[in-house]
HTML snippet that shows the backbone in 3Dmol.js (N, CA, C, O; Angstrom):
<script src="https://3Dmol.org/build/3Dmol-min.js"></script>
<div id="view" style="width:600px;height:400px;position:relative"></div>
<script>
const pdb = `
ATOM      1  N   UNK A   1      -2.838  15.290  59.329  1.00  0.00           N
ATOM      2  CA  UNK A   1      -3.414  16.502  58.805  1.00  0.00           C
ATOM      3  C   UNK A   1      -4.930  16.414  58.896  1.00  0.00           C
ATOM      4  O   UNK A   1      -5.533  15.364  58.676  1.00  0.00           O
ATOM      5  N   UNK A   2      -5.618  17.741  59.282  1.00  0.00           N
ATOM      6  CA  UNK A   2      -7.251  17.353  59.663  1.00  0.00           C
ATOM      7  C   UNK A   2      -7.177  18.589  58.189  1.00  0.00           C
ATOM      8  O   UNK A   2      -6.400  19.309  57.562  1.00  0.00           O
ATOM      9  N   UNK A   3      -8.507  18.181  58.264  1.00  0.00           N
ATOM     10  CA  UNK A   3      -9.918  19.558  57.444  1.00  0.00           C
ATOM     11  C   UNK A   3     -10.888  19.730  57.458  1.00  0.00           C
ATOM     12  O   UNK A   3     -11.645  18.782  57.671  1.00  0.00           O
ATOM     13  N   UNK A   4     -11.331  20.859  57.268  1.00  0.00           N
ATOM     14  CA  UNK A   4     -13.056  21.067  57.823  1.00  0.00           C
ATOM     15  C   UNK A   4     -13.452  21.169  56.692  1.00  0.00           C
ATOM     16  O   UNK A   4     -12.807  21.450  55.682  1.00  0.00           O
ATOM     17  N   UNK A   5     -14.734  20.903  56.830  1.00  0.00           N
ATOM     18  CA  UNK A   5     -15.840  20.185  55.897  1.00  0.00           C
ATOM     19  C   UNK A   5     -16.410  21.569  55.963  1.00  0.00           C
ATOM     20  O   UNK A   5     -16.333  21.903  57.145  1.00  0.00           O
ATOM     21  N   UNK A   6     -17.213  23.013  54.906  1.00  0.00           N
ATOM     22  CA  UNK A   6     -17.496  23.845  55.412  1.00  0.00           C
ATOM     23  C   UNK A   6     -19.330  23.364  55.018  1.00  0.00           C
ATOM     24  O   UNK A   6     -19.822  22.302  54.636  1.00  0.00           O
ATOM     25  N   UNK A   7     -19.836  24.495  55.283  1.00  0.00           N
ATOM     26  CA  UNK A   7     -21.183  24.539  55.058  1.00  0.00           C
ATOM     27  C   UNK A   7     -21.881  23.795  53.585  1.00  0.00           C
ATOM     28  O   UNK A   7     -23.014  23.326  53.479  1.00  0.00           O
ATOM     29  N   UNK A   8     -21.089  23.848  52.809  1.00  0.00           N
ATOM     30  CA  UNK A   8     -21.717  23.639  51.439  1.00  0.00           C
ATOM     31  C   UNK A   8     -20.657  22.351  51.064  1.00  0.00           C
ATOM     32  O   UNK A   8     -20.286  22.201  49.899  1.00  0.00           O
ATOM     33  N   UNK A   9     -20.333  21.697  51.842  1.00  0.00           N
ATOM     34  CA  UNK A   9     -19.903  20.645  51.619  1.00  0.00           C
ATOM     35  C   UNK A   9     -18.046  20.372  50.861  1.00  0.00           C
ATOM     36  O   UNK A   9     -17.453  19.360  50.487  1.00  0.00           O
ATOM     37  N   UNK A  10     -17.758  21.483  50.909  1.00  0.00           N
ATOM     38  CA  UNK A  10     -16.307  21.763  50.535  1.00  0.00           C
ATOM     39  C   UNK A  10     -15.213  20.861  51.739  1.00  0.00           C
ATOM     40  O   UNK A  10     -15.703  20.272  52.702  1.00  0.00           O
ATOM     41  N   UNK A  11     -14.279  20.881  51.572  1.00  0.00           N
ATOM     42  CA  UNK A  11     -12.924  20.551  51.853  1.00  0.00           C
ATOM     43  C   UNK A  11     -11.565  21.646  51.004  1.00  0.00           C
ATOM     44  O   UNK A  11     -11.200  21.734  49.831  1.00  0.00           O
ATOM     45  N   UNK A  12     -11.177  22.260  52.143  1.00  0.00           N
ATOM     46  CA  UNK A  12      -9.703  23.124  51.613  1.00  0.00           C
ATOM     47  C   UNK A  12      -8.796  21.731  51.900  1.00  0.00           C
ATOM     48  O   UNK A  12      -9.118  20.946  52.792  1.00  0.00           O
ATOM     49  N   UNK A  13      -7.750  21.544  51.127  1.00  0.00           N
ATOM     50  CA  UNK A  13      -7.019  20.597  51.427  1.00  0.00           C
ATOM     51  C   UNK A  13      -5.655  21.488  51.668  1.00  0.00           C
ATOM     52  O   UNK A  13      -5.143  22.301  50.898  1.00  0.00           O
ATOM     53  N   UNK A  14      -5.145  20.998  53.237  1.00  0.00           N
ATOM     54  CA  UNK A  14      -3.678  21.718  53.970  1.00  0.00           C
ATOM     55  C   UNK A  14      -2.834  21.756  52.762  1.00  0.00           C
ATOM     56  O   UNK A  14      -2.771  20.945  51.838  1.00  0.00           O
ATOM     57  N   UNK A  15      -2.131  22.973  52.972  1.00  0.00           N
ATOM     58  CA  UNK A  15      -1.160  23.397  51.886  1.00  0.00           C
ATOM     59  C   UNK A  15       0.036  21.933  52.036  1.00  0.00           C
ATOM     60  O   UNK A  15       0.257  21.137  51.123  1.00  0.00           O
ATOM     61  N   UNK A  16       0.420  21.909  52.883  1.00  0.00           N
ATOM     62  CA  UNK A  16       1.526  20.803  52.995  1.00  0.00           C
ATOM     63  C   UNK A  16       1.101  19.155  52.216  1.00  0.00           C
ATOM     64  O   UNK A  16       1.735  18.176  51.822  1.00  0.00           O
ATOM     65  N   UNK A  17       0.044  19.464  52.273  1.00  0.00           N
ATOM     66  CA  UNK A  17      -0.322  17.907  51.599  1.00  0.00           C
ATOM     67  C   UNK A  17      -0.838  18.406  49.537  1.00  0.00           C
ATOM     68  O   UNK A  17      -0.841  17.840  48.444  1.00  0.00           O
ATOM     69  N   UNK A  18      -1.101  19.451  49.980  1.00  0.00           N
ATOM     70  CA  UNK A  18      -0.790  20.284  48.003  1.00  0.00           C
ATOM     71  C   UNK A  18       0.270  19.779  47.625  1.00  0.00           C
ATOM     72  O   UNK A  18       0.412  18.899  46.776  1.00  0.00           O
ATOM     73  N   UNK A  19       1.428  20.562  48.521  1.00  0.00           N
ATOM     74  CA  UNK A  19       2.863  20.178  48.129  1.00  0.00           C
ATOM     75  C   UNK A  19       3.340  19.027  48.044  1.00  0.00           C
ATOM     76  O   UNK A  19       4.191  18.621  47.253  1.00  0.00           O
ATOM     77  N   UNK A  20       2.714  18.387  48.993  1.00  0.00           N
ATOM     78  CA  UNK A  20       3.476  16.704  48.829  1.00  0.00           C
ATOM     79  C   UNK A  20       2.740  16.276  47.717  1.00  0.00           C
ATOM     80  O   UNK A  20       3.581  15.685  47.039  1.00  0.00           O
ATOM     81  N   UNK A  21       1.595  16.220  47.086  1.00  0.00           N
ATOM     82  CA  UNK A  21       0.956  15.661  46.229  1.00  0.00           C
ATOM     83  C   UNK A  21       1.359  16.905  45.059  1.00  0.00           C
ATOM     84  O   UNK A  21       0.376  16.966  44.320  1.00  0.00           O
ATOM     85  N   UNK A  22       1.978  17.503  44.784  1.00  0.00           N
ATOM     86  CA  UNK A  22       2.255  18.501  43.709  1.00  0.00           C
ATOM     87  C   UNK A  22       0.887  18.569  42.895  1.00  0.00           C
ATOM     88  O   UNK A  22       0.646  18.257  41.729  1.00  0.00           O
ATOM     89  N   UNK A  23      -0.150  19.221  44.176  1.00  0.00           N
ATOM     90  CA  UNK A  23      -1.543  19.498  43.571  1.00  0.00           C
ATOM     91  C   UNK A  23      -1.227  20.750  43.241  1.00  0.00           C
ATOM     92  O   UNK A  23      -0.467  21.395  43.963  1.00  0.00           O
ATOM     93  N   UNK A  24      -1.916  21.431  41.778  1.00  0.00           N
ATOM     94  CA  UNK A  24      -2.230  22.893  41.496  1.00  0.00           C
ATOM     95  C   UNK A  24      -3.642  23.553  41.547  1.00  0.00           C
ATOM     96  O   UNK A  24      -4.583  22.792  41.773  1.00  0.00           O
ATOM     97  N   UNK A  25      -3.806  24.390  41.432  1.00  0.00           N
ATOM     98  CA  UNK A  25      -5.386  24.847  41.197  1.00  0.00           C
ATOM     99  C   UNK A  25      -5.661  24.268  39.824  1.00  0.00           C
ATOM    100  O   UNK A  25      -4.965  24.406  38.817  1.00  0.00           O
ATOM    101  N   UNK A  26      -6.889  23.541  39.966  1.00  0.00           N
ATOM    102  CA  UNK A  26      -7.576  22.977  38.470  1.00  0.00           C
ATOM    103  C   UNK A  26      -7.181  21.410  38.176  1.00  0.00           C
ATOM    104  O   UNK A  26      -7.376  20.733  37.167  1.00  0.00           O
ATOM    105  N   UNK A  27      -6.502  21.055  39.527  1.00  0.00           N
ATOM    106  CA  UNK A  27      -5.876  19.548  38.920  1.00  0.00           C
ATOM    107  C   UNK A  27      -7.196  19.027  39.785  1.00  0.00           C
ATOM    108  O   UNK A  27      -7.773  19.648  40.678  1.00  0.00           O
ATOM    109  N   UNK A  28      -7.588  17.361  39.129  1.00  0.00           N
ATOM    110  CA  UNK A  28      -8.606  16.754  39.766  1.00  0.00           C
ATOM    111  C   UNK A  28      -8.284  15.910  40.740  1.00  0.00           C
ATOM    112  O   UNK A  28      -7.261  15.237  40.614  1.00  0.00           O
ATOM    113  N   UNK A  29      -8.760  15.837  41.416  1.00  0.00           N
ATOM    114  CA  UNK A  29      -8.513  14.131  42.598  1.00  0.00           C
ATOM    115  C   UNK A  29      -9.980  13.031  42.413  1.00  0.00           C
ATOM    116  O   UNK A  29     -11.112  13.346  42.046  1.00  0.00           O
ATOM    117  N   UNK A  30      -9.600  12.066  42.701  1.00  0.00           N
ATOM    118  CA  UNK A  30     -10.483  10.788  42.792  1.00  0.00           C
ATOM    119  C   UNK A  30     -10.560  10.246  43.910  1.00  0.00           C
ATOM    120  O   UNK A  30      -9.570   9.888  44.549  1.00  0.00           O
ATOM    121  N   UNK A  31     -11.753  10.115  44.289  1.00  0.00           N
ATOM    122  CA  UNK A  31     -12.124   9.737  46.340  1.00  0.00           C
ATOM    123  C   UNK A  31     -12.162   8.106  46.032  1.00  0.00           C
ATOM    124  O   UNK A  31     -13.178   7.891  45.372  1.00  0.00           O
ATOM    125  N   UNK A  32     -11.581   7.141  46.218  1.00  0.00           N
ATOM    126  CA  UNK A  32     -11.833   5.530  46.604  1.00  0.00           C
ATOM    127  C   UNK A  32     -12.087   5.269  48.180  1.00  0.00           C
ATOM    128  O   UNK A  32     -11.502   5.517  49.234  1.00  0.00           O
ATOM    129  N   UNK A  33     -13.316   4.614  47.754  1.00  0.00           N
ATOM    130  CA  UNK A  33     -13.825   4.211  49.400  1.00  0.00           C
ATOM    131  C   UNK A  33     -13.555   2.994  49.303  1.00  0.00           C
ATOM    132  O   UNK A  33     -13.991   2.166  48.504  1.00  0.00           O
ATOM    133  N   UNK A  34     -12.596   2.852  50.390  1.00  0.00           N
ATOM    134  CA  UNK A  34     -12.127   1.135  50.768  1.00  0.00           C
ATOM    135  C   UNK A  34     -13.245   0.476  51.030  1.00  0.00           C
ATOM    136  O   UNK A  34     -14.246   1.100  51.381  1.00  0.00           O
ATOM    137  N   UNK A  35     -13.250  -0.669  50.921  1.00  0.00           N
ATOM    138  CA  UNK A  35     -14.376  -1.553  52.156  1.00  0.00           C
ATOM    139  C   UNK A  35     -14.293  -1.403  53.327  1.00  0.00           C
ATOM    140  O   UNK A  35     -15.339  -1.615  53.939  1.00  0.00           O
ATOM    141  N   UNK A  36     -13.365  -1.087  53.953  1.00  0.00           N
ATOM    142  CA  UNK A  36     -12.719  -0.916  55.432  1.00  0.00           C
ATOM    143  C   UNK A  36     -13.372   0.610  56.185  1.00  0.00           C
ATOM    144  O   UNK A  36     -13.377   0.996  57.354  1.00  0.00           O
ATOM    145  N   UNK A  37     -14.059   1.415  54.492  1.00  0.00           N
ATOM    146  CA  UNK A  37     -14.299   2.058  55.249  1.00  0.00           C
ATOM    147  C   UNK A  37     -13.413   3.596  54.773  1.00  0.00           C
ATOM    148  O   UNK A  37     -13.917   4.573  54.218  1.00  0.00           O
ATOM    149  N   UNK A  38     -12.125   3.433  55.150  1.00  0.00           N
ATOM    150  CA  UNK A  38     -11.271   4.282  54.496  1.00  0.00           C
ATOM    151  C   UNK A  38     -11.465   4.761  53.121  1.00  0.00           C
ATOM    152  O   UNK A  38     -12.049   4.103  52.260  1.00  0.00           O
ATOM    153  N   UNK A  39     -10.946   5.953  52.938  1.00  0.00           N
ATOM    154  CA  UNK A  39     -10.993   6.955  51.928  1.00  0.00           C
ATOM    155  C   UNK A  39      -9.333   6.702  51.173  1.00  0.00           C
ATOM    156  O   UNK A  39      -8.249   6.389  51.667  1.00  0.00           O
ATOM    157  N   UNK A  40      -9.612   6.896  50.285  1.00  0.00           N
ATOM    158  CA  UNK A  40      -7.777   7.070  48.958  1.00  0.00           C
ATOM    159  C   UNK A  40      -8.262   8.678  48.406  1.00  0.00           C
ATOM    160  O   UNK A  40      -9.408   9.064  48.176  1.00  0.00           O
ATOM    161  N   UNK A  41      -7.427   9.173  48.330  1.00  0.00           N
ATOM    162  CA  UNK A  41      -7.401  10.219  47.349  1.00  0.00           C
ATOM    163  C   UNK A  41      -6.061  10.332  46.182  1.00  0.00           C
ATOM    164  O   UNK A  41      -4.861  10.548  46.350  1.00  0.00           O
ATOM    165  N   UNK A  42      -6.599  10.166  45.377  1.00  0.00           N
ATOM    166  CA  UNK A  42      -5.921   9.809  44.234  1.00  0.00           C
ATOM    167  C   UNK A  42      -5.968  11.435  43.037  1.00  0.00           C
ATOM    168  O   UNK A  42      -6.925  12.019  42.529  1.00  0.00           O
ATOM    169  N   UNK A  43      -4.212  11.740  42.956  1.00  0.00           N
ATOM    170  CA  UNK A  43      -4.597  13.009  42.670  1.00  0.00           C
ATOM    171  C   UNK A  43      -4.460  12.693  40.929  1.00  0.00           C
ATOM    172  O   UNK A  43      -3.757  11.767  40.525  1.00  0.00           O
ATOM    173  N   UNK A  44      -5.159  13.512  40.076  1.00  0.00           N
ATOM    174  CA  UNK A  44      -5.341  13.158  38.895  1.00  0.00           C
ATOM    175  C   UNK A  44      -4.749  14.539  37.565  1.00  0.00           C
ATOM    176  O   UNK A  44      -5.291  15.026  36.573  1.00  0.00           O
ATOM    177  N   UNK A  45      -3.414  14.742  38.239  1.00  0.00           N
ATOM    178  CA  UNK A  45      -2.940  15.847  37.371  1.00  0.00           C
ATOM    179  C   UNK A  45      -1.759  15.554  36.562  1.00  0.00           C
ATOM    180  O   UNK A  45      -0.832  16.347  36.398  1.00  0.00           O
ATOM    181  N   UNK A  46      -1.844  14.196  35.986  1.00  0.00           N
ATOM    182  CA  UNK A  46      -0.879  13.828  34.611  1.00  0.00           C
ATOM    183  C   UNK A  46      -1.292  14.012  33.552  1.00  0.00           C
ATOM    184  O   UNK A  46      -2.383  13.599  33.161  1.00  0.00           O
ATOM    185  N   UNK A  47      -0.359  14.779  32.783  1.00  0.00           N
ATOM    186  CA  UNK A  47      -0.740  14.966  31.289  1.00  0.00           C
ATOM    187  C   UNK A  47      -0.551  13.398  30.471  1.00  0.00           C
ATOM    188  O   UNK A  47      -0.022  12.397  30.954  1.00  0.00           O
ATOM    189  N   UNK A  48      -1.041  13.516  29.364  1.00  0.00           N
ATOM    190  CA  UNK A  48      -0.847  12.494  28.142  1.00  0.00           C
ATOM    191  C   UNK A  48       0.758  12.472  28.347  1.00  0.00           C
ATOM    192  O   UNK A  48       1.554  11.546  28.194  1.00  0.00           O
ATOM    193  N   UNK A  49       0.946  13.737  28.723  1.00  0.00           N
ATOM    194  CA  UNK A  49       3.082  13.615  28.466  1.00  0.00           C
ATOM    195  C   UNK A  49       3.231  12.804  29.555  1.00  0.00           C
ATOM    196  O   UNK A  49       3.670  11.824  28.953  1.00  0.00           O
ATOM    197  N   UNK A  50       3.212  12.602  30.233  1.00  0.00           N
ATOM    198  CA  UNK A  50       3.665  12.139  31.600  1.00  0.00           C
ATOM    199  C   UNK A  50       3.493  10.498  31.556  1.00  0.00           C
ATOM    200  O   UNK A  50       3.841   9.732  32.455  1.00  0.00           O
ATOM    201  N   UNK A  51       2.874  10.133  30.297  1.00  0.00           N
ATOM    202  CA  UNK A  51       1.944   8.855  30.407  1.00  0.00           C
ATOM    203  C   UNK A  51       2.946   8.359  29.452  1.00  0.00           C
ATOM    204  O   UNK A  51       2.988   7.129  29.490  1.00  0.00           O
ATOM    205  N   UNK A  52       3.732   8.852  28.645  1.00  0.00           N
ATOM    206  CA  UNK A  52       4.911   8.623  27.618  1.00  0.00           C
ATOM    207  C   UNK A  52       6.042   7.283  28.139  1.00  0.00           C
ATOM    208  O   UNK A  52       6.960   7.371  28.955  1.00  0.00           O
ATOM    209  N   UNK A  53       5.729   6.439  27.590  1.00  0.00           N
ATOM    210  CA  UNK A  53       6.916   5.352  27.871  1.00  0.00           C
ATOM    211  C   UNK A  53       5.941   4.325  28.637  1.00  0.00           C
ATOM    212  O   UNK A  53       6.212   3.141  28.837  1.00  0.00           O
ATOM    213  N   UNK A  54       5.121   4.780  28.909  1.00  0.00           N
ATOM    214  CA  UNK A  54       4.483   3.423  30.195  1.00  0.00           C
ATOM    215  C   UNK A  54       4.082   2.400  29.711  1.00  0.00           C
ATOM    216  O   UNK A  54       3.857   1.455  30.466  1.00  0.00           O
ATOM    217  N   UNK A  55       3.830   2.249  28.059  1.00  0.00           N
ATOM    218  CA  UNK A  55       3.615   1.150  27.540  1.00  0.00           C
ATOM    219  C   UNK A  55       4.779   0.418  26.406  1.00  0.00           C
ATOM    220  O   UNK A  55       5.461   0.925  25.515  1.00  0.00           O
ATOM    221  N   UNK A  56       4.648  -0.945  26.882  1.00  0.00           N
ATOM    222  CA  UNK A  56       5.702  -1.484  25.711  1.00  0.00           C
ATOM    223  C   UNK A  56       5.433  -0.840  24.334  1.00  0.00           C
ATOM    224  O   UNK A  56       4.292  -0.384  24.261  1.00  0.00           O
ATOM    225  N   UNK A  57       6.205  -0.677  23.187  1.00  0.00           N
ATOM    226  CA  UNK A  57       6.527  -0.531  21.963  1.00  0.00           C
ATOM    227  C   UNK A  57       5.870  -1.788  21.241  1.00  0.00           C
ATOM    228  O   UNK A  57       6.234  -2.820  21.803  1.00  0.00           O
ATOM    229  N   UNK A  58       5.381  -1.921  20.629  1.00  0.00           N
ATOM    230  CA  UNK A  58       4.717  -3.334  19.606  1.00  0.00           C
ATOM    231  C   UNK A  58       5.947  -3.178  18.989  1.00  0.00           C
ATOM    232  O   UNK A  58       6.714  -2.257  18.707  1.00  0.00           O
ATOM    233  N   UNK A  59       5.856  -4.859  18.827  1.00  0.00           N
ATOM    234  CA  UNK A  59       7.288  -6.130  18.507  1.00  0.00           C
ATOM    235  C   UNK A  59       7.092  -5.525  17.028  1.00  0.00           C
ATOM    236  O   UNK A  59       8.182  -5.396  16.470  1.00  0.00           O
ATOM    237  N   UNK A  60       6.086  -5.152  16.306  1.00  0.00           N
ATOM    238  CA  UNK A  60       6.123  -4.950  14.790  1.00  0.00           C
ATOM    239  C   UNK A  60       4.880  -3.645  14.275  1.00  0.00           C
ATOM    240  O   UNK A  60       3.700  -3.615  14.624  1.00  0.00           O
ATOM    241  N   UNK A  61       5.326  -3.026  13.705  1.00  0.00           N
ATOM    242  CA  UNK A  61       4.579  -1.648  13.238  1.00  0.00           C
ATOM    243  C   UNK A  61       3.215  -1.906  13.303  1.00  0.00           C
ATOM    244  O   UNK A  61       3.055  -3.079  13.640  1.00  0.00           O
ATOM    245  N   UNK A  62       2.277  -1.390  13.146  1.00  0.00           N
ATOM    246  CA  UNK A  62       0.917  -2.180  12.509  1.00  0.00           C
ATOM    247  C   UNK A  62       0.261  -1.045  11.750  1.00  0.00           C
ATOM    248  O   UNK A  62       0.089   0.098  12.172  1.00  0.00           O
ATOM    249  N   UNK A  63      -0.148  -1.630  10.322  1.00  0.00           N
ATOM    250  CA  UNK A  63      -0.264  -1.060   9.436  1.00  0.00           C
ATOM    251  C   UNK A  63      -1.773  -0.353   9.230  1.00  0.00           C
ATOM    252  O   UNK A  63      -2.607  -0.898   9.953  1.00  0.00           O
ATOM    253  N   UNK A  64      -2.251   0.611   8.504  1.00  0.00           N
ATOM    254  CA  UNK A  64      -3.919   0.875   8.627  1.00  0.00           C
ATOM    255  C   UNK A  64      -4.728   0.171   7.909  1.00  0.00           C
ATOM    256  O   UNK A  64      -5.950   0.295   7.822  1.00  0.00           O
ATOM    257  N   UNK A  65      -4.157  -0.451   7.476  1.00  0.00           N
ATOM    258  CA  UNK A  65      -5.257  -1.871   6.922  1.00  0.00           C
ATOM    259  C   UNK A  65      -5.361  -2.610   8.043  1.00  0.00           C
ATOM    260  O   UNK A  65      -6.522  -2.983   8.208  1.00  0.00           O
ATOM    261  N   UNK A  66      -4.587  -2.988   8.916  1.00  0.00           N
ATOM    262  CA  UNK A  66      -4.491  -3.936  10.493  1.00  0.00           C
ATOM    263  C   UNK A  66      -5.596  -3.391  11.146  1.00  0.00           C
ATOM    264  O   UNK A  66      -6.725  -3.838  11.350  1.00  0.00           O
ATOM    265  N   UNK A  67      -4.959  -2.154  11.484  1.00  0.00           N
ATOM    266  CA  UNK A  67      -5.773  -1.374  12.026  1.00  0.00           C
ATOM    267  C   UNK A  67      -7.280  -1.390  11.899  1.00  0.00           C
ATOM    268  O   UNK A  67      -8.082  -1.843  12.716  1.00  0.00           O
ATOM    269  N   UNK A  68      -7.606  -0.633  10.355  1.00  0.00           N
ATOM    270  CA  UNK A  68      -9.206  -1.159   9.481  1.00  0.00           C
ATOM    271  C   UNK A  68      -9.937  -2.480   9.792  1.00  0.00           C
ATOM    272  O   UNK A  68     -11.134  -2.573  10.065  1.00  0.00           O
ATOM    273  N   UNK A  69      -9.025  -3.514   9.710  1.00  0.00           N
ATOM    274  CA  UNK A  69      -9.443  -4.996   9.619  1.00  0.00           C
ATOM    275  C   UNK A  69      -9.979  -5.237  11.362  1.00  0.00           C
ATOM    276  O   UNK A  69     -10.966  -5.929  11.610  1.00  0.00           O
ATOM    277  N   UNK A  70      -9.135  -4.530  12.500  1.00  0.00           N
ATOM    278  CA  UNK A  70      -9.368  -4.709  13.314  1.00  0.00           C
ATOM    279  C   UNK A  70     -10.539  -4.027  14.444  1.00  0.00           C
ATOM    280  O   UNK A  70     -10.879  -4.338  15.586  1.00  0.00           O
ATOM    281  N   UNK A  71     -11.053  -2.661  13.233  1.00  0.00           N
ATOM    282  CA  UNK A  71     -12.108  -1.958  13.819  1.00  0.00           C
ATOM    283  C   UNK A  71     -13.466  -2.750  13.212  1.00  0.00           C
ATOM    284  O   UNK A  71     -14.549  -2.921  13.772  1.00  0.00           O
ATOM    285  N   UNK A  72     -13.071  -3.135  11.997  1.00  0.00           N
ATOM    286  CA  UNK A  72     -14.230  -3.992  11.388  1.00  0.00           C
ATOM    287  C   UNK A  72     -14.984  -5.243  12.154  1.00  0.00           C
ATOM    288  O   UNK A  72     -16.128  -5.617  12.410  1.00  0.00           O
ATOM    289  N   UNK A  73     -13.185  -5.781  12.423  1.00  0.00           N
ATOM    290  CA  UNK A  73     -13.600  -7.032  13.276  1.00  0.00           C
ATOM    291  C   UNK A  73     -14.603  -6.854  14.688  1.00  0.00           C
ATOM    292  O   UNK A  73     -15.433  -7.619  15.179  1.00  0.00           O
ATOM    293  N   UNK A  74     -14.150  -5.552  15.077  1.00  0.00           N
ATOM    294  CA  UNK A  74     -14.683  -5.258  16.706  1.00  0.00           C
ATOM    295  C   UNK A  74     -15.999  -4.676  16.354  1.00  0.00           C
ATOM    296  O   UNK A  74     -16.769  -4.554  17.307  1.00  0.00           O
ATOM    297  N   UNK A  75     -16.373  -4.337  15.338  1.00  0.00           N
ATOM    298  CA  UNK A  75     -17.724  -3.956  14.857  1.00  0.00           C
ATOM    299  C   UNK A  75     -18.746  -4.975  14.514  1.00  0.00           C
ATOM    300  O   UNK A  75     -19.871  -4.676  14.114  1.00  0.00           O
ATOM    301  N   UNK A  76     -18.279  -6.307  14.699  1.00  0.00           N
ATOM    302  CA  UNK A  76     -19.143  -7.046  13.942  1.00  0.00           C
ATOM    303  C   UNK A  76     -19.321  -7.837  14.785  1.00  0.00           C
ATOM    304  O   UNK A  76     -19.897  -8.864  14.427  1.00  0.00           O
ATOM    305  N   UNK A  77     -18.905  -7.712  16.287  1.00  0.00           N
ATOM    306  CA  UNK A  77     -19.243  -8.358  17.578  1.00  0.00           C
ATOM    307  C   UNK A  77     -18.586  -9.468  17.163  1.00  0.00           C
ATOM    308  O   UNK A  77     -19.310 -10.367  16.735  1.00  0.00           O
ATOM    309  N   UNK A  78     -16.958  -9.730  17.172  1.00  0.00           N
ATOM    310  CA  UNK A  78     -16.632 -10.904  17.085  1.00  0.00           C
ATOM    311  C   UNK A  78     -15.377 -10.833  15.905  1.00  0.00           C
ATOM    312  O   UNK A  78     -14.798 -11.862  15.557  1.00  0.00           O
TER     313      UNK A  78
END
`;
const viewer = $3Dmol.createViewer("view");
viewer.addModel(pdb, "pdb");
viewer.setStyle({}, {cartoon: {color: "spectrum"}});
viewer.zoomTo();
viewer.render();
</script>
């Protein structure tokens, strides 16, 4: 798939590669420049929902005193 670069520095991206990437209007992408040189485009349209499950469950609740004790701790450089 090609695209033209227009005057003001835009890129339309081919409808077929929208679809394969289930891009919408308003979703973001992220450009990674390899060392090689090469480009990634990384499309960036997951909600918080979508992000649901991706982390383990903690082995044990943690309480807001934990919590407290542990913003304190990170506040006090150490």
């Amino acid at each position: 798939m090609e695209a033209t670069i227009s005057s003001k520095g835009q890129i339309t991206l081919p409808k077929d590669l929208r679809d394969q990437l289930h891009l919408q209007t308003g979703d973001r992408v992220t450009f990674l420049v390899e060392e090689d040189g090469s480009v990634r485009l990384i499309p960036k349209h997951l909600s918080i929902r979508d992000l649901r499950g991706s982390l383990p469950k903690p082995s044990r609740p943690v309480s807001l005193e934990d919590m407290d004790r542990a913003i304190e701790k990170g506040s006090a450089g150490g």
